[in-house]
N, CA, C and O of each residue as an XYZ file, in Angstrom:
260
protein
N       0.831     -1.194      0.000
C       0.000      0.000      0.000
C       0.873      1.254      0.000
O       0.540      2.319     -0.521
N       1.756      1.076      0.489
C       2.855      2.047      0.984
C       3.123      2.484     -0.747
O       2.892      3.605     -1.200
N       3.549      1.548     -1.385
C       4.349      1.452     -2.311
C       3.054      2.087     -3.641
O       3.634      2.560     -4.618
N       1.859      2.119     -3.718
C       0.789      2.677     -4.537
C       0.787      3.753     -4.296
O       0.678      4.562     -5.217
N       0.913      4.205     -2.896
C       0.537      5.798     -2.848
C       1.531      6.434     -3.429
O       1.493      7.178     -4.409
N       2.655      6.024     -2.613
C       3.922      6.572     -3.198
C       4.066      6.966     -4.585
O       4.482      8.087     -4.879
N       3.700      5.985     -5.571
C       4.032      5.353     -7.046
C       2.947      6.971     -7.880
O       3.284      7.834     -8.691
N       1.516      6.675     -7.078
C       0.566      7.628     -7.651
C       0.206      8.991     -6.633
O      -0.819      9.500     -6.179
N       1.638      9.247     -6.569
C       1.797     10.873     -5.932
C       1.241     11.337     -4.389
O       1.163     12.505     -4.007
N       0.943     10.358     -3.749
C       0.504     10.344     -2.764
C       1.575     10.142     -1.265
O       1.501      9.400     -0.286
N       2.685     11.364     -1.759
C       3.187     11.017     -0.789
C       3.319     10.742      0.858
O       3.764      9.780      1.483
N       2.747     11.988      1.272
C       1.985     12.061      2.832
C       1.089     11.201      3.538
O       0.779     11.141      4.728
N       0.628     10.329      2.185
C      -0.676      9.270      2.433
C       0.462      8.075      2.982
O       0.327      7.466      4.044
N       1.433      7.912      2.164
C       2.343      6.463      2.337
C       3.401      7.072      3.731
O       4.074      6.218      4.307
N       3.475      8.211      4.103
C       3.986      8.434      4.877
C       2.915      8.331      6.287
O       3.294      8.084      7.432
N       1.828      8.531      5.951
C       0.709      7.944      7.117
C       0.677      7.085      7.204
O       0.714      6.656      8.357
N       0.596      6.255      6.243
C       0.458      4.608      6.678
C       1.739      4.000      7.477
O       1.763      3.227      8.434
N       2.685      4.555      6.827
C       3.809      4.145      7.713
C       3.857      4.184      9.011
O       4.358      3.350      9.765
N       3.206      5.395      9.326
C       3.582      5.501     11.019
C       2.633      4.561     11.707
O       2.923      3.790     12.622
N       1.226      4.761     11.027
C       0.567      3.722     11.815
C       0.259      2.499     11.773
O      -0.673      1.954     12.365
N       1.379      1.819     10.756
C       1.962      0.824     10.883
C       2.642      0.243     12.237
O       2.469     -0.736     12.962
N       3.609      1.499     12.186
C       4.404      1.304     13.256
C       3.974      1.368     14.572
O       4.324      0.612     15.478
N       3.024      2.514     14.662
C       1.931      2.395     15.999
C       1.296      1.300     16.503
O       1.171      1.149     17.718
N       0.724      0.224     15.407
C       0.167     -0.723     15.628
C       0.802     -2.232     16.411
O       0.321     -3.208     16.987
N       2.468     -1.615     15.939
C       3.818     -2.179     15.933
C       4.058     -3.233     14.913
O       4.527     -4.341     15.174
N       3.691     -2.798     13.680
C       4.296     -3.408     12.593
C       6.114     -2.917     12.948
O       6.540     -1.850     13.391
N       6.724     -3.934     12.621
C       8.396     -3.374     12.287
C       8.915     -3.503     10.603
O       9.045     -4.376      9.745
N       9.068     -2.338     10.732
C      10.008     -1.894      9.309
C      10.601     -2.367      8.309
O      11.642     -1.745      8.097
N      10.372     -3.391      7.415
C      12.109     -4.192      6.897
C      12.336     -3.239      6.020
O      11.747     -2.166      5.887
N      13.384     -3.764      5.316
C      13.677     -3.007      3.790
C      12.818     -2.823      3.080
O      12.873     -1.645      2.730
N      11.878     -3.400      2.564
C      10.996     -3.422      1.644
C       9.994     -2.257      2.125
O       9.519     -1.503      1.276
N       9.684     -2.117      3.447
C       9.023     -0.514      4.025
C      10.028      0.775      3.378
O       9.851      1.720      2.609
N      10.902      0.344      3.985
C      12.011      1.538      3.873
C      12.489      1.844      1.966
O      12.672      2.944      1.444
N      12.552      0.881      1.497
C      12.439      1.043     -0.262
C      10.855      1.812     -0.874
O      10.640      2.400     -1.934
N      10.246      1.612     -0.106
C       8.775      1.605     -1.020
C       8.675      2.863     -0.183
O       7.730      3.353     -0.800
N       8.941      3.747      0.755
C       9.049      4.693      0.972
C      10.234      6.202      0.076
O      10.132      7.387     -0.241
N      11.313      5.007      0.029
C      12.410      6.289     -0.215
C      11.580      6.477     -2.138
O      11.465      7.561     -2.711
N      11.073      4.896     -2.820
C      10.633      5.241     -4.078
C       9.232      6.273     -3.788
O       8.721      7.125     -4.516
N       9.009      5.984     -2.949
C       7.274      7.145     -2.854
C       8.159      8.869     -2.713
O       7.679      9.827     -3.317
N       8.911      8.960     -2.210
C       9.687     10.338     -2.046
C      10.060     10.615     -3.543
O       9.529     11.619     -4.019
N      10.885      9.894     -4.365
C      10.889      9.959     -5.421
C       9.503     10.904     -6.663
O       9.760     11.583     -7.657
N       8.691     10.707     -6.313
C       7.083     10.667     -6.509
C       7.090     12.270     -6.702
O       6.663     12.580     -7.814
N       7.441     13.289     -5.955
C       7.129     14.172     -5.697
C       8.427     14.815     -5.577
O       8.940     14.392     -4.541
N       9.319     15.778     -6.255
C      10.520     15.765     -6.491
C      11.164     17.137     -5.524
O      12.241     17.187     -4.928
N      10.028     18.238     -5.628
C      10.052     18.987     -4.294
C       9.977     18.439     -2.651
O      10.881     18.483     -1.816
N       9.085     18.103     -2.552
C       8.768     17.489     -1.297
C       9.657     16.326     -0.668
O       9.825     16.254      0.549
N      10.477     15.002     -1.982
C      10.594     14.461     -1.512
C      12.039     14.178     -0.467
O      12.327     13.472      0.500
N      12.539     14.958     -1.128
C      13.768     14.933     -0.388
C      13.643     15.121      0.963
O      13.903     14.221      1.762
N      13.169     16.502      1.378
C      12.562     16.419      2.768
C      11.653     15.103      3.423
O      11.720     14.780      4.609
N      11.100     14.659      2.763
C      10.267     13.421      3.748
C      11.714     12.209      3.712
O      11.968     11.372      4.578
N      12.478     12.472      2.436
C      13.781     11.038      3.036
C      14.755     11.181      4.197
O      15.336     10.350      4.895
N      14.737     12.636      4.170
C      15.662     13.525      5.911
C      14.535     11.923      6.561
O      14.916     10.756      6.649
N      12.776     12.647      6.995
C      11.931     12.200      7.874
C      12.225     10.432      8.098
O      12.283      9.785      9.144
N      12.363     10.023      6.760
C      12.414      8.572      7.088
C      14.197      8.342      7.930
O      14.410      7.162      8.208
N      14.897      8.932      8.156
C      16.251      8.427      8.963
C      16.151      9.265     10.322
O      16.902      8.982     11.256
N      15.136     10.386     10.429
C      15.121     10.936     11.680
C      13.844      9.693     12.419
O      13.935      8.986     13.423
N      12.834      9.834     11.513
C      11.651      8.592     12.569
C      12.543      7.171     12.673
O      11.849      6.353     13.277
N      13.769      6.625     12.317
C      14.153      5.915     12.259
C      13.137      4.280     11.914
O      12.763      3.256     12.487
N      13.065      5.113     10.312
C      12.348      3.513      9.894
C      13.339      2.970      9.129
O      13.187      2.403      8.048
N      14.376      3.162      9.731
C      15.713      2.311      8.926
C      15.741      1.073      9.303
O      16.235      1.003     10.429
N      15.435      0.041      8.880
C      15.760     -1.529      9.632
C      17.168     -1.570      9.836
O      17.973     -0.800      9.313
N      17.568     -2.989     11.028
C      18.589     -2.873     10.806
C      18.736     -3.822     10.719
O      18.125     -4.722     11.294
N      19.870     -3.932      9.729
C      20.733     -5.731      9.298
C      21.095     -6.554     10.871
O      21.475     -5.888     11.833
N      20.974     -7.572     10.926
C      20.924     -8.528     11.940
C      22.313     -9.546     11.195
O      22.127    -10.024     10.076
N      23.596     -9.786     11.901
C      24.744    -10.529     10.787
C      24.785    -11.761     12.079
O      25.505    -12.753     11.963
């Protein structure tokens, strides 16, 4: 879902779902964190600022070795 809004300009929408994902306590993998940084993509003003948002809310997964 993340990855539709994103795709069809909806960036703030995939950035909502995200959080309350996370509220619900979904956890993050890559595939959150990709389908986000491509939804920033989406919107070429805006998006750069929401990719700052995704490393400050820390929806960075992290590798487990």
């Amino acid at each position: 879902m993340i990855g539709a809004f994103g795709k069809h300009g909806q960036l703030k929408m995939a950035f909502q779902l995200a959080d309350e994902m996370v509220e619900v306590g979904f956890i993050p993998n890559e595939d959150t964190y990709a389908s986000l940084l491509i939804a920033c993509n989406s919107q070429k003003n805006a998006g750069f600022k929401y990719a700052i948002e995704v490393r400050n809310k820390n929806y960075i997964f992290e590798k487990k070795f």
